[in-house]
Rosetta silent file (secondary structure, phi, psi, omega in degrees, C-alpha in Angstrom):
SEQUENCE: XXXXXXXXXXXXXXXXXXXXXXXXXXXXXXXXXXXXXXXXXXXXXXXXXXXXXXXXXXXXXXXXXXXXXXXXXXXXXXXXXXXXXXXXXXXXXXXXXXXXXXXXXXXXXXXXXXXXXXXX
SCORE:     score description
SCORE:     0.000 S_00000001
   1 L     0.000  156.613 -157.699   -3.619   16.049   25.174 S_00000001
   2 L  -110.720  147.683  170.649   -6.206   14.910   23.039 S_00000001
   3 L  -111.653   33.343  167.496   -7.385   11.181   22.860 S_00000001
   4 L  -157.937  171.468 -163.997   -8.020   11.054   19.363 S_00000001
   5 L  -132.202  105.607 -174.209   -5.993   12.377   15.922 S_00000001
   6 L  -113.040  120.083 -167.252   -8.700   13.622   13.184 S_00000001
   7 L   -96.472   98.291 -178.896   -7.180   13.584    9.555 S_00000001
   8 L  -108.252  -21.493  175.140   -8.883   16.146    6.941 S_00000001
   9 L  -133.308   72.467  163.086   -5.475   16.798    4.978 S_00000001
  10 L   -46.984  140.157 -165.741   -4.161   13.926    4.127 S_00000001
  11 L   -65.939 -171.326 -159.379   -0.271   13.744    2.987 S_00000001
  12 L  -178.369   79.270  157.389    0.042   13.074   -0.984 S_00000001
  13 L   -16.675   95.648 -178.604    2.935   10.834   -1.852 S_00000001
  14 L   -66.626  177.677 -141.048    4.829   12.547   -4.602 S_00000001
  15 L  -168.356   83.222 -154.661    4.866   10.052   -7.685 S_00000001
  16 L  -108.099   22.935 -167.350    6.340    9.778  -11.042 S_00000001
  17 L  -148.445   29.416  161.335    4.269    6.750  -12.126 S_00000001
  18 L    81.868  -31.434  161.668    0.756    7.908  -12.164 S_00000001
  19 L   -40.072   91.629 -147.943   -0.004    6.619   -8.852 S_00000001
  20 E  -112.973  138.523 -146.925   -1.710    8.171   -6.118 S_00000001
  21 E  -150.647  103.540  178.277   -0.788    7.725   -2.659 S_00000001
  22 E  -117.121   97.515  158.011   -2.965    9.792    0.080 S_00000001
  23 E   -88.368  117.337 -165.039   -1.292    9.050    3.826 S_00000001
  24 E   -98.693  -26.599  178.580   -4.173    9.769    6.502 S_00000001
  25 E  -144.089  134.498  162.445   -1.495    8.219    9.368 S_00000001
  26 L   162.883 -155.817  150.538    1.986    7.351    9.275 S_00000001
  27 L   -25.612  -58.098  177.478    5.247    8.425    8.857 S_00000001
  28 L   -89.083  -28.267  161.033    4.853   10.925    6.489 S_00000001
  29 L   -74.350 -112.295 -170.606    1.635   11.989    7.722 S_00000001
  30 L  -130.807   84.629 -170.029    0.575   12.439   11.100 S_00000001
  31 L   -67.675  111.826 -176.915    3.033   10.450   12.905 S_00000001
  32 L  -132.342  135.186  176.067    0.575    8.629   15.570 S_00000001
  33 L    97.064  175.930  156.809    1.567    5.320   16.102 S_00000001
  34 L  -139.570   68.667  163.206    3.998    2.888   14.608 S_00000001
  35 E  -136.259  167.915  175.507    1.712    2.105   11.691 S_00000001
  36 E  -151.955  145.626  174.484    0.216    3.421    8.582 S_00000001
  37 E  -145.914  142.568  166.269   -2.841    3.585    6.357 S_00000001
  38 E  -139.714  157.859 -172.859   -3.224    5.020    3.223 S_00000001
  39 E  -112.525  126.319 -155.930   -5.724    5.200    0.239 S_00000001
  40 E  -142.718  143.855 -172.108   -4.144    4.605   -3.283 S_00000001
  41 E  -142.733  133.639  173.067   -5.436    4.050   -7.208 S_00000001
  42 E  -117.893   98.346  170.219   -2.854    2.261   -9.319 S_00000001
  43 L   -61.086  152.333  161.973   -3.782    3.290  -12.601 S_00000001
  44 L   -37.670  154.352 -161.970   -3.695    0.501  -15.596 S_00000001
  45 L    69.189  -26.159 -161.864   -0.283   -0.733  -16.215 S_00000001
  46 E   -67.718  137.023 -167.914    1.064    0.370  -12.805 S_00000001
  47 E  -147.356  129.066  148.746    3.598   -2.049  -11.897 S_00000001
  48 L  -138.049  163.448  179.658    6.536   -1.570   -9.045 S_00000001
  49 L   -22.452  159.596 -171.967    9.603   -3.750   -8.031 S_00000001
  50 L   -71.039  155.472  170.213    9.673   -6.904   -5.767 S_00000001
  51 E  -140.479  164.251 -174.988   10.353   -5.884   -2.094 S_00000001
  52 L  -134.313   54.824 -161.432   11.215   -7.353    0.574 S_00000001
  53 L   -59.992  141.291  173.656    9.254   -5.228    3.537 S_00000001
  54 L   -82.967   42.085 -164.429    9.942   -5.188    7.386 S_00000001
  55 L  -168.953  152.682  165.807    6.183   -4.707    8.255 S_00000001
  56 E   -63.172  126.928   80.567    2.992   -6.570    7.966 S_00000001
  57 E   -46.653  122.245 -153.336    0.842   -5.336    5.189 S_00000001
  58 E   -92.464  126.251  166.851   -3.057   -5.179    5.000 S_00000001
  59 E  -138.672  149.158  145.329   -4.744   -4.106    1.723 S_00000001
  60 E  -119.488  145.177  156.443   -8.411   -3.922    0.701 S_00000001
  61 E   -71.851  109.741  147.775   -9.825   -3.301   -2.771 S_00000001
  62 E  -104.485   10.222  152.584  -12.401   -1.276   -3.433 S_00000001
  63 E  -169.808  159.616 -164.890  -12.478   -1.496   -7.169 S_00000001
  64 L    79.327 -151.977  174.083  -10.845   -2.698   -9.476 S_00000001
  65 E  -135.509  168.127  156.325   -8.008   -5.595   -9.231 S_00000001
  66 E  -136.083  143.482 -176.632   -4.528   -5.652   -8.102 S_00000001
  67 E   -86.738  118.825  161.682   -1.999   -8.281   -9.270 S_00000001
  68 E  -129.631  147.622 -167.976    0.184   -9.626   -6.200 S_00000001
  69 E  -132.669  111.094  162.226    3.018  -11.920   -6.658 S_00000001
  70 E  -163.345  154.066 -152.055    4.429  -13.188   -3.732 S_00000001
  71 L    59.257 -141.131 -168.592    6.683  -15.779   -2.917 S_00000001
  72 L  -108.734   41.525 -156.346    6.158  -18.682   -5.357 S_00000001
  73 L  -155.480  121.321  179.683    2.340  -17.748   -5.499 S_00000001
  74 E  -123.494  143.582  173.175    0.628  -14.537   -7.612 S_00000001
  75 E  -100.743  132.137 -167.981   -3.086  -13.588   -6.245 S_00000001
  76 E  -112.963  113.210 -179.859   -5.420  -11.360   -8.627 S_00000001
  77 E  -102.046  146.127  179.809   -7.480   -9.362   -5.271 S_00000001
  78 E  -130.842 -177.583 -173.761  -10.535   -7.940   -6.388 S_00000001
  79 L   -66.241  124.592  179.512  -13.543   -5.423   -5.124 S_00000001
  80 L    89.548   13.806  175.324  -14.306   -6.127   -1.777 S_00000001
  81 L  -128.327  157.799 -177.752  -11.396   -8.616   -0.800 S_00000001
  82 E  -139.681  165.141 -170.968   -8.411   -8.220    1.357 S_00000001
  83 E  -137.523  170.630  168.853   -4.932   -9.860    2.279 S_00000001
  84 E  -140.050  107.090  154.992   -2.314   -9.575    4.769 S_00000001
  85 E   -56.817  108.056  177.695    1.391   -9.931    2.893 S_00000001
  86 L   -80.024  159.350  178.646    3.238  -10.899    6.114 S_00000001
  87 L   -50.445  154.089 -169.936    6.877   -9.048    6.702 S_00000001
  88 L    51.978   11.217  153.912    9.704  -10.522    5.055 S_00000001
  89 L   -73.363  150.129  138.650    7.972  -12.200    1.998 S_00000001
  90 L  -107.584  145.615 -151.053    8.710  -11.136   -1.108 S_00000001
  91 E  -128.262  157.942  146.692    5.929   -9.472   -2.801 S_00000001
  92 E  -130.771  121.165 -157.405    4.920   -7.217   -6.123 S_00000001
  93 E  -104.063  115.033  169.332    2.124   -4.875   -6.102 S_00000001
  94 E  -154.362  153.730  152.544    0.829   -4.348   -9.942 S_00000001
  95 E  -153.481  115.949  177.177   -1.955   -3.854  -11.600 S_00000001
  96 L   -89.774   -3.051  156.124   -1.923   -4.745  -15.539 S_00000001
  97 L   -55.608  165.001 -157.587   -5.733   -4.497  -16.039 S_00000001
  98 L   -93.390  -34.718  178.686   -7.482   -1.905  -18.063 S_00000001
  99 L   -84.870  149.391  139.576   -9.480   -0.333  -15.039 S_00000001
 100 L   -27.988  129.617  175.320   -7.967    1.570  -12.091 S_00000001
 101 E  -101.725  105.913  156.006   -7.226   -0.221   -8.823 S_00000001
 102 E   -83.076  148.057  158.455   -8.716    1.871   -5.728 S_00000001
 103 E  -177.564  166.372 -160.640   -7.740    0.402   -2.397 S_00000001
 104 E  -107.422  155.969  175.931   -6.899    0.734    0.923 S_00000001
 105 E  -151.990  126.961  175.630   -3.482   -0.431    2.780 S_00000001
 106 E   -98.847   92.196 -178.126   -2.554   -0.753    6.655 S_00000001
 107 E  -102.807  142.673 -176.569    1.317   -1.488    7.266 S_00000001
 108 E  -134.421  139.473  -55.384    2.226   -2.572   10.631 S_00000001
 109 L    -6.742  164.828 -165.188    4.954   -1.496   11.732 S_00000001
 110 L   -69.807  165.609 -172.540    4.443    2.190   10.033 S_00000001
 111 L   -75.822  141.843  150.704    5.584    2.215    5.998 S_00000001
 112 L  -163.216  162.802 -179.875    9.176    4.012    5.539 S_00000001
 113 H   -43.515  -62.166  179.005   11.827    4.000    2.801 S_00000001
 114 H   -90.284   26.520 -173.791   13.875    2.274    4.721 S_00000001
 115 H  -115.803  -42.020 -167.478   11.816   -0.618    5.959 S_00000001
 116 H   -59.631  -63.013  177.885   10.088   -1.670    2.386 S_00000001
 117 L    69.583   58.823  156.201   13.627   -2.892    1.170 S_00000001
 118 E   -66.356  144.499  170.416   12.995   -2.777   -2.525 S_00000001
 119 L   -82.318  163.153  173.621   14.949   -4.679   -5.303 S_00000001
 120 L  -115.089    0.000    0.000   16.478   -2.859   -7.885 S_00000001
């Protein structure tokens, strides 16, 4: 057994909103762990529902902004800053800005469908 997991084909989140979602570990990816990081660009406009997630979530920016609204608080994160959304907040992940958001995001526990607990 090997003591390390080296990721060269990252998965690629299918997407109907312009979004791009590359998983180098997780679920969907190379399940090692029971965590996940992925690298993502939320094109202008990109906006998706409030959630209500079972898992810590880390993101850094590396350009652009992202709009987060969570709880009774909204944060504009910019290039070079990072957050931790803790589990069970509710949060929204947008960005309404004219540039592209690149950035990176670590959820711990790993990201799944049924842990994020989106609103409708």
């Amino acid at each position: 057994m090997k003591s390390f997991e080296l990721q060269v084909n990252p998965f690629v989140v299918p997407t109907n909103d312009g979004k791009v979602i590359e998983e180098h570990f997780g679920m969907a990816s190379i399940n090692c762990g029971d965590f996940s990081f992925a690298h993502m660009i939320a094109p202008p406009g990109w906006s998706e529902p409030f959630q209500t997630p079972e898992f810590d979530e880390i993101t850094f920016v590396y350009s652009g902004k992202k709009k987060i609204e969570v709880d009774n608080d909204t944060i504009i994160l910019e290039k070079n800053q990072s957050i931790c959304i803790k589990k069970g907040s509710s949060v929204r992940y947008s960005n309404p800005f004219k540039e592209p958001c690149e950035y990176v995001s670590v959820c711990i526990p790993a990201f799944t469908l049924d842990r994020v607990k989106r609103q409708n």
